[in-house]
C-alpha positions in Angstrom: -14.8 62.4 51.2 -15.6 59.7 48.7 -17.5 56.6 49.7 -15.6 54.3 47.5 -11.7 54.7 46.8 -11.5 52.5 43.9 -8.4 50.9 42.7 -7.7 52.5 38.8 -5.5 50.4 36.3 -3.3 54.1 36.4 -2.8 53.1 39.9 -0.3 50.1 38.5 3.3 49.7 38.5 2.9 46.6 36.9 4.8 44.9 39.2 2.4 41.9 40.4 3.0 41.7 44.1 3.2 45.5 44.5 0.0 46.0 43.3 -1.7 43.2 44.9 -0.4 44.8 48.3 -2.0 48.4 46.8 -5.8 46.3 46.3 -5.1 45.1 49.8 -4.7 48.6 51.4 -7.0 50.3 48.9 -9.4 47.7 50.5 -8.4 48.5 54.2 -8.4 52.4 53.7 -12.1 52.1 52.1 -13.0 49.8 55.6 -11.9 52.8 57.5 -13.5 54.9 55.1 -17.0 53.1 55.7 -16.6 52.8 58.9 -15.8 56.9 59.5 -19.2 57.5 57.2 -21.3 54.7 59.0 -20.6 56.1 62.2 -19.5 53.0 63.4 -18.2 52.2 67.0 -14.3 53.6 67.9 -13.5 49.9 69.0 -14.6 48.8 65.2 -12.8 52.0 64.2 -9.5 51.7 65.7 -9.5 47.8 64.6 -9.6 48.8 61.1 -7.0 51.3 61.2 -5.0 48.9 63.4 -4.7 46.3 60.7 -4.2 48.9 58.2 -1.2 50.2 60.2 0.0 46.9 60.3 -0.5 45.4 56.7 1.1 48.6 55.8 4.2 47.9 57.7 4.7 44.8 55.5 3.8 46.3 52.1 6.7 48.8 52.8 9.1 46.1 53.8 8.4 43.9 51.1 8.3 46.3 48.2 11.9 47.5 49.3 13.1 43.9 48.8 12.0 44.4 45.3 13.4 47.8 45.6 16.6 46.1 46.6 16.4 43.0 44.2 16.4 45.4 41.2 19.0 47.8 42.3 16.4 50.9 42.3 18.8 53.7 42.6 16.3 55.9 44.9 15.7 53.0 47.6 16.8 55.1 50.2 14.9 58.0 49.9 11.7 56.0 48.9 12.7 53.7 52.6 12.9 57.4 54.7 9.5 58.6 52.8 7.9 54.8 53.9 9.3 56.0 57.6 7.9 59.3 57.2 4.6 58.0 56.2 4.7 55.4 59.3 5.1 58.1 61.6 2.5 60.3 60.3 -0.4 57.5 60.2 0.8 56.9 63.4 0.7 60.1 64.7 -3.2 60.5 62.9 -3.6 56.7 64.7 -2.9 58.4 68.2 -5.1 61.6 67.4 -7.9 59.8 66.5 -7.6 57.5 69.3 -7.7 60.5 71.9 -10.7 62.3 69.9 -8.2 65.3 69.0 -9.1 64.4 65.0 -12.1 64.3 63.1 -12.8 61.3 61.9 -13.7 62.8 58.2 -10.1 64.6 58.2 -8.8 60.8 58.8 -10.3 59.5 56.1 -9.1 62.2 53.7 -5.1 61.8 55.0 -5.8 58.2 54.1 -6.9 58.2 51.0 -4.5 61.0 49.3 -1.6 59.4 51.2 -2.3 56.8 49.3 -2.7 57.8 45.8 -0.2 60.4 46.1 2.3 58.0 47.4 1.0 55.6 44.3 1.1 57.7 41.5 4.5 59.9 42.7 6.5 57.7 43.8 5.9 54.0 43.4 5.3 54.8 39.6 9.5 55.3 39.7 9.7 51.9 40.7 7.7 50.4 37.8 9.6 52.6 35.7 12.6 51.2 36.7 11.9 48.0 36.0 10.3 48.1 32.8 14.3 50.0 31.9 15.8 47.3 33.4 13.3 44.5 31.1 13.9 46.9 27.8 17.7 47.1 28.3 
């Protein structure tokens, strides 16, 4: 598990707010991160991931309003993967909280949630828009 998840300019959508909100949760997941290699305290622990949770609720709902202001046609699918992803970092929230997950394992759903989700699917959006600009 890397020590440092960095934010890449490949990681941009170039859509301003959208990839402030990915610096943001870069930020969190590399708290967590730290935290999970420092061996820090499960109070500490769970407070990181906590806020992470939470700021990622937001993100989600306010990229879809973009999603929604520029009519991207796959909004639907891209709101049940944001569910999907919810209910998974959720689910690793309430493993890690009983001691049923390594911590280490954690850290590594984190980080290629995040880039995968990134480069796969948040790229579309970008894409989109720049079409919309262009046309």
């Amino acid at each position: 598990m890397s020590a440092y998840f960095e934010w890449l300019d490949t990681f941009s959508v170039n859509v301003p707010s959208v990839d402030e909100d990915h610096k943001v949760l870069i930020a969190l997941v590399n708290e967590v991160v730290t935290g999970i290699q420092e061996h820090r305290g499960r109070a500490i622990m769970n407070d990181a991931l906590s806020r992470l949770i939470e700021y990622t609720g937001y993100h989600f709902d306010r990229e879809e309003r973009v999603m929604e202001q520029h009519r991207f046609p796959e909004l639907e699918a891209h709101r049940a993967q944001h569910n999907s992803l919810i209910r998974q970092v959720l689910r690793f929230q309430r493993l890690y909280r009983a001691n049923e997950l390594e911590p280490v394992e954690l850290g590594e759903f984190l980080i290629d949630w995040l880039t995968t989700h990134i480069l796969h699917e948040d790229m579309k959006l970008g894409l989109h828009i720049a079409r919309q600009s262009v046309a």
